[in-house]
Each structure stands twice: as structure tokens, then as C-alpha cells.
C-alpha positions as CSV (number, residue, x, y, z in Angstrom):
1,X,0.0,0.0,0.0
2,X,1.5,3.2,-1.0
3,X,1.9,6.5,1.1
4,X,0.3,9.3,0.3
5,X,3.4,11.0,-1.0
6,X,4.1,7.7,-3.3
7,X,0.7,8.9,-4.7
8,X,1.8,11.9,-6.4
9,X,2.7,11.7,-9.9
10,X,2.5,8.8,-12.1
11,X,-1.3,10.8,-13.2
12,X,-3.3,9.3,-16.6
13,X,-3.5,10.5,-19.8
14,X,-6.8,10.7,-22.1
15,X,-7.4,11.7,-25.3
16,X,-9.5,14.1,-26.8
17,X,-12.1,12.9,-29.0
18,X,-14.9,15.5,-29.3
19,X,-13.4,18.5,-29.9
20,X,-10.4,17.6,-32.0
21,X,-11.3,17.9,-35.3
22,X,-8.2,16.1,-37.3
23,X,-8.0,13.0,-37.5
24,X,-4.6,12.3,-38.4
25,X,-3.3,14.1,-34.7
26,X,-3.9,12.8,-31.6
27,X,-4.4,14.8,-28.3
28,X,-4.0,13.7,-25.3
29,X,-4.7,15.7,-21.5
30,X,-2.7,14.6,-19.1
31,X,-4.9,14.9,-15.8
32,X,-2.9,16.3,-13.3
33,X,-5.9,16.6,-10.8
34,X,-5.2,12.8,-10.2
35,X,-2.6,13.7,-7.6
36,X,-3.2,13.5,-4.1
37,X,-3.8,17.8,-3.4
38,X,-5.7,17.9,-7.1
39,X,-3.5,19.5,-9.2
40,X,0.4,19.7,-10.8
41,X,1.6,21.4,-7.9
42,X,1.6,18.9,-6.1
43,X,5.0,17.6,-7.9
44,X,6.7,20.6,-7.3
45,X,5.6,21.2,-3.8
46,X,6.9,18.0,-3.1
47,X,10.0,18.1,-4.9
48,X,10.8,21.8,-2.9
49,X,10.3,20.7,0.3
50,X,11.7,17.7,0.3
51,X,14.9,18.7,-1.7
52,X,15.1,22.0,1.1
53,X,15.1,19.5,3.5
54,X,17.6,17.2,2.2
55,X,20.1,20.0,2.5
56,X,19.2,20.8,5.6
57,X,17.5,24.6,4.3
58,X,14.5,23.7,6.4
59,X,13.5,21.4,9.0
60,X,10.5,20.1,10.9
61,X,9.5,23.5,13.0
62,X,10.8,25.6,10.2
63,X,8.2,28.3,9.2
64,X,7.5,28.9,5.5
65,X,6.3,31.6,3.8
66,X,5.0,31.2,0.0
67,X,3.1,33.4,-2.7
68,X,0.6,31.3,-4.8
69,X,-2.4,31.8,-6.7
70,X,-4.1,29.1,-5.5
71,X,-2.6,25.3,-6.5
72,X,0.7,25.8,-5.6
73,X,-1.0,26.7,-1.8
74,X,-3.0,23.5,-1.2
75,X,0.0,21.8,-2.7
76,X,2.1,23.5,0.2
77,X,-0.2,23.4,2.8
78,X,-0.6,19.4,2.5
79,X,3.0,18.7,2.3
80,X,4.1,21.1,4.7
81,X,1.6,19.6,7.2
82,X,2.8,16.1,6.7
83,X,6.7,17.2,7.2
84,X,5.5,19.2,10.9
85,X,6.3,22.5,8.8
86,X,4.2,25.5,9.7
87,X,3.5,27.7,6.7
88,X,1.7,31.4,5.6
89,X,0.2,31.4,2.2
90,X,-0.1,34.7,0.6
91,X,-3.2,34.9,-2.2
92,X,-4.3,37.6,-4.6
93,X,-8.2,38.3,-2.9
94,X,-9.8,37.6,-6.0
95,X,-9.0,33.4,-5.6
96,X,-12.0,31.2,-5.0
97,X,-12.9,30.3,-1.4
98,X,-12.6,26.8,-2.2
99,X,-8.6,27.2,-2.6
100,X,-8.6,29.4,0.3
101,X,-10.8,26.9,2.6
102,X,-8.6,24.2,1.2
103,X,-5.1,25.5,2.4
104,X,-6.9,26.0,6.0
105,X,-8.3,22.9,6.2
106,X,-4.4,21.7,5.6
107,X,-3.4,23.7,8.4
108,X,-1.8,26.8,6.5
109,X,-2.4,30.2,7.7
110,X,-3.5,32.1,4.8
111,X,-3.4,36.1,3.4
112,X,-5.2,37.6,0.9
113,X,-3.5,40.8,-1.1
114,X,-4.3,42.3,-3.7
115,X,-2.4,41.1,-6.7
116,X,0.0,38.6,-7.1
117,X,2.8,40.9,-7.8
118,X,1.9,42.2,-4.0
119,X,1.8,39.0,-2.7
120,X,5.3,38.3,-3.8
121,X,6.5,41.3,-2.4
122,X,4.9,40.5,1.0
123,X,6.4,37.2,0.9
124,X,9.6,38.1,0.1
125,X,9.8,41.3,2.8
126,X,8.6,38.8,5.4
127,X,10.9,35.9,4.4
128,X,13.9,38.6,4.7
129,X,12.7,40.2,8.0
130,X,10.7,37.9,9.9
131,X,12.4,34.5,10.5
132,X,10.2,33.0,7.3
133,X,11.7,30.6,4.8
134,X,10.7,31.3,1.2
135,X,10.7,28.4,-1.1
136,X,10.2,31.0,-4.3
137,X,9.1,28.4,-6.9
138,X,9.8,31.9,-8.8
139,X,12.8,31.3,-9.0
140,X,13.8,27.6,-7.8
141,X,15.6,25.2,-9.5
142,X,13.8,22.4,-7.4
143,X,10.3,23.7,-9.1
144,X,11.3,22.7,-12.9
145,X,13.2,19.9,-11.8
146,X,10.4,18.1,-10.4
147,X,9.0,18.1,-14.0
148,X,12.3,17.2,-15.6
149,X,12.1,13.8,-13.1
150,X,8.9,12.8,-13.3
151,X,6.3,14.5,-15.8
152,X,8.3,14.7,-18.8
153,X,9.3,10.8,-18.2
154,X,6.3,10.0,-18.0
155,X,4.2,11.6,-21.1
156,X,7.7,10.2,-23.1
157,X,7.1,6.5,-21.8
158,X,3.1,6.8,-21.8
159,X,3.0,7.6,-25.7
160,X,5.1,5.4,-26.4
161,X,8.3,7.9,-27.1
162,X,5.4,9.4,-30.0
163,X,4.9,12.8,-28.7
164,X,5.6,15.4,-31.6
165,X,4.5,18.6,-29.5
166,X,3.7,19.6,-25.6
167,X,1.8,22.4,-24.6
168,X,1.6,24.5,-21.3
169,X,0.3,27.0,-19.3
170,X,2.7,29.2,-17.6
171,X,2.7,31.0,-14.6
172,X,5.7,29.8,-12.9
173,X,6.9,27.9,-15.5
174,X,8.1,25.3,-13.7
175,X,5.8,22.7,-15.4
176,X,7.3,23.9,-19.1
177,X,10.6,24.4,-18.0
178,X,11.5,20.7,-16.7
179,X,9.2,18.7,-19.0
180,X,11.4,20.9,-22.0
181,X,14.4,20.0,-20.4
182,X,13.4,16.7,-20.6
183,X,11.4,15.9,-23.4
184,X,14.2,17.9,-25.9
185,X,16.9,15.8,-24.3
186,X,15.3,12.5,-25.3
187,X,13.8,14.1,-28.9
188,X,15.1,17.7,-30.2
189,X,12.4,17.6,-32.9
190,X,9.5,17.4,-30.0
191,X,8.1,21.5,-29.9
192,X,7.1,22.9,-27.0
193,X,4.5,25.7,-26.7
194,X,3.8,27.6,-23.8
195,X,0.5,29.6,-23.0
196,X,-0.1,33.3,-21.9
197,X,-3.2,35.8,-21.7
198,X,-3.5,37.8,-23.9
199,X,-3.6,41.7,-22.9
200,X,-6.0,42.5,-20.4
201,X,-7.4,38.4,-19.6
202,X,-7.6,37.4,-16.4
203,X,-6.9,33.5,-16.1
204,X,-6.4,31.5,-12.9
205,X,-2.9,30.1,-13.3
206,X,-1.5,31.5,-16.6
207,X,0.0,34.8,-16.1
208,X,1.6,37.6,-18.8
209,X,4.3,38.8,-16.1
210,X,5.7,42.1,-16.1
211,X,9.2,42.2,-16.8
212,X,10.1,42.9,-13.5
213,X,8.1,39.6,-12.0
214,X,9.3,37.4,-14.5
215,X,10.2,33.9,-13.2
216,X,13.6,33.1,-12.9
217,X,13.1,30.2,-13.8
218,X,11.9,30.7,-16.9
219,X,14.3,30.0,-19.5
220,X,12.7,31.8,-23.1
221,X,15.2,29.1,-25.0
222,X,13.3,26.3,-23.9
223,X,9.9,27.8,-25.3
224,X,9.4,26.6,-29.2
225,X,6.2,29.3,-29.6
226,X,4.4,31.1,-27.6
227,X,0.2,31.2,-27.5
228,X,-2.1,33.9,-26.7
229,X,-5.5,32.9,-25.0
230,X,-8.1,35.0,-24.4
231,X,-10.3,35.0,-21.0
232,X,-13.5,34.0,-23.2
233,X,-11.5,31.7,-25.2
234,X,-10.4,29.7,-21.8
235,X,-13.3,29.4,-20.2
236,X,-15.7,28.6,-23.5
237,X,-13.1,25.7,-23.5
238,X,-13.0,24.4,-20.2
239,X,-16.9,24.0,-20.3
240,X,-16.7,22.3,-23.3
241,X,-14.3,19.9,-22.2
242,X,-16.1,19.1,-19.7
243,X,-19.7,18.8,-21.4
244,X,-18.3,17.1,-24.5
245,X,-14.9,15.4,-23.2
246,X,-16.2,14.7,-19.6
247,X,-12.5,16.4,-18.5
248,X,-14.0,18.8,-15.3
249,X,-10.8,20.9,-14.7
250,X,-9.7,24.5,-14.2
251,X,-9.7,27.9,-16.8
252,X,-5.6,27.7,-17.3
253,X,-6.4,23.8,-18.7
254,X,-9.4,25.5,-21.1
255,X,-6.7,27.6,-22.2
256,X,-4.2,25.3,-23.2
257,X,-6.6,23.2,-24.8
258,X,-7.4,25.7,-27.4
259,X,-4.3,26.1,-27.6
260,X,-3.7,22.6,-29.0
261,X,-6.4,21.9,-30.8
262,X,-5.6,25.5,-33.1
263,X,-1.9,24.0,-33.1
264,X,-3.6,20.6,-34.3
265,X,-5.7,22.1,-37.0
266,X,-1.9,23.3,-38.2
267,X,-0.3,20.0,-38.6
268,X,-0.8,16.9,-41.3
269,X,0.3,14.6,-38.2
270,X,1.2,14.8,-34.6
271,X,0.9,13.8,-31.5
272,X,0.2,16.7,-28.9
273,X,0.0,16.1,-24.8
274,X,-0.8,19.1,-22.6
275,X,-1.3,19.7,-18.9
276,X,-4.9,19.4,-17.2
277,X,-3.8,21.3,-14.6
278,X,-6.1,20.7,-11.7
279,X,-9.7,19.7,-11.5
280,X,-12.9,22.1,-12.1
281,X,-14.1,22.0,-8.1
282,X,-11.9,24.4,-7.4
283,X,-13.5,27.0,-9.5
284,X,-17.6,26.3,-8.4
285,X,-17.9,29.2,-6.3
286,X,-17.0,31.8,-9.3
287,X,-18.9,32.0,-12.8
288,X,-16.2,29.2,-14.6
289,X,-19.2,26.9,-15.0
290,X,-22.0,29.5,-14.5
């Protein structure tokens, strides 16, 4: 019987049917809300805390102080709790009380600001001044590299080494950074395309930083193209994935969606895999679904 923490990763891929219209490329979700705290996160929260621990960064007692907008929190907050670390979550007020009430429930004392950019400020002034330990997934190495051990592996062994193209939201780009470090190490030729808002959206996990803000993770050269999704366009796709694909997940998985099914309506062949990034729960309480 496997632990809880042996439970994250290893998550299922389907394949769109419905909504893809060509039938010579395939599309396959990966459904990330099949880990443990119901979303991606979960690998990198893991992969942080344990690796912080490892070196001896952190141990049990240690207080942590993160910035989220929403996944990455519950992700935290469960770990955290299982490890005896005490941790502050610091959200933009607009996220859904189900994420909020979620991080609680975990233990996690949580903030609301207003912004994200705020939030990361906050985080960071406290993490310098107050005794807090700031795991930045911003800007650590241990974010991506939970992707480049474990997600990109698996999507490579689970279509059978066919994958022509991967597609991803990014907000921390932690997901897109390992799995391209991966994926173009075992196949140069795969592309991999990353999402963004377009000007002015508003989407729950994809973010069009300011320069200032951007990751330091993020690594442009690992990027093959770069997709603009707009706000309606996300959310006309998430409820149509799950009315005609039965996938019940988040806005930032709508918007990659569209993303790969216009990249599929490109290409005489292919093979395309993208991140379901969490599941659609998360999101009742605000007009996803409505």
C-alpha cells in the first residue's frame, strides 16, 4: 500500500475525442488533478520541500512563507503539514474560497492581497525580515526539476516515445521548464509551446508577467512558440471539455486546450499532450461553470 506522498505523480492520460477535429493528430490531457492535493503542484511542492530538507535549508518546525495563486498553496499546505512545517500562504483576494478553505483545512495560515505581484512582495519582505523561509518556486531550481524527473518521463514513456508537440500553461513555468528540459533531451524535434493571456485576460494560473516579475526560472530558449488565449476563449473551453470530453478541470487547462487543438488544426500529423492542470471544483464558487 503506497503513502500518500508515493501517490503523487504517475497521473493518466486521455485523449480528446470530441473536440479535435483532425483526424490524423492525436491529443492527449494529461490529468494532473489525479494527484493526491488535485492538481500539478503537487510535484513541485513535493519536490521543494523535500529537496530543502535534504540540504538541511528547512526542518521540521521551520516556518515557510510562500506566494501562490491558488494550486501551488494547497499543494504547500498538504506537504508542509505532513513534514511538521508550519506555513503562511499569501493569495491575490480575488481566488475562489474553495482554494482558500482548502489551504486551511491543511493547516496553513492564509493572506489575501491584492495582486499577485503584492503577494510576492509580501512574501519576500517577510521571508527577509521575519524568521520566514521562502521556497520562491519563482525562482527555484527544485520547481522545474520536479517536472524534468517525473512528468516529462512519464508523457515520453506513456505515448510510447510518439509525442511530436507539448503544450503549457505558464505562470511559474516550472511545469514547461523541466518537462522541455526533458522531453528535448530525449527528442530535439518534439516543440514545445507555452500559454499566456492575452492583454487585459484574467486567467487563474496562466500569467503575462511584467518584466520585473518574471520567473527566474523561466528560460525563453526552452519555449518553441508562444500562444495567446483570451479570457472568453479559456473558459468557453473548459466548459466544453467538460460537457463534450467529460474532463471537469480549471480555466488555465481550457486555455491550453485551445491552444492545442488550433496547433492541431496546423499540422498533417502529430501527437500533442498538454497539462490538465487541476480539476474544475476548485473553480464552483465563481462563474467558470455558470
Amino acid at each position: 500500500m503506497a503513502t500518500l506522498l508515493e501517490l503523487v505523480g504517475n497521473t493518466p492520460m486521455a485523449e480528446i475525442k470530441r473536440l479535435n477535429s483532425n483526424p490524423n493528430v492525436r491529443i492527449f490531457a494529461k490529468l494532473e488533478g489525479n494527484n493526491p492535493g488535485g492538481s500539478v503542484k503537487d510535484r513541485a511542492a513535493l519536490n521543494m520541500i523535500q529537496s530543502a530538507l535534504d540540504r538541511g535549508d528547512i526542518r521540521p518546525g521551520t516556518k515557510l512563507i510562500e506566494a501562490t495563486s491558488g494550486n501551488t498553496g494547497i499543494a504547500l499546505a498538504m506537504i508542509s503539514s505532513l513534514f511538521g512545517l508550519e506555513i503562511e500562504l499569501v493569495l491575490p483576494a480575488n481566488s475562489t474560497r474553495e482554494r482558500t478553505l482548502a489551504m486551511e483545512a491543511f493547516g496553513a495560515k492564509v493572506t489575501l492581497l491584492d495582486g499577485i505581484e503584492k503577494c510576492r512582495d509580501y512574501a519576500e519582505e517577510k521571508a527577509a525580515t521575519s524568521g520566514y523561509f521562502m521556497l520562491n518556486q519563482f525562482a527555484n531550481p527544485d520547481n522545474y526539476m520536479a517536472h524534468y524527473k517525473s512528468t516529462g518521463p512519464e508523457i515520453w514513456r506513456d505515448t510510447d516515445h510518439k509525442i511530436t508537440h507539448f503544450v503549457s500553461a505558464m505562470g511559474t513555468t516550472g511545469t514547461i521548464m523541466g518537462c522541455s528540459k526533458y522531453l528535448k533531451e530525449v527528442n530535439p524535434d518534439i516543440k514545445i509551446i507555452g500559454c499566456q493571456p492575452v492583454d487585459g485576460s484574467s486567467i487563474p494560473g496562466i500569467r503575462r508577467w511584467p518584466e520585473e516579475y518574471l520567473p527566474k526560472i523561466f528560460d525563453p530558449a526552452r519555449v518553441d512558440r508562444v500562444m495567446d488565449i483570451s479570457e472568453l476563449e479559456a473558459t468557453l473551453m473548459t466548459r466544453k471539455m467538460a460537457k463534450q470530453e467529460g474532463i471537469f478541470a480549471g480555466m488555465s487547462s481550457g486555455g491550453a486546450l485551445s491552444a492545442a487543438i488550433r496547433l492541431a488544426e496546423e499540422l498533417d500529423h502529430g501527437t500533442i499532450v498538454f497539462i490538465c492542470c487541476d480539476r474544475g471544483d476548485r473553480y464552483l464558487s465563481s462563474d467558470l461553470f455558470g
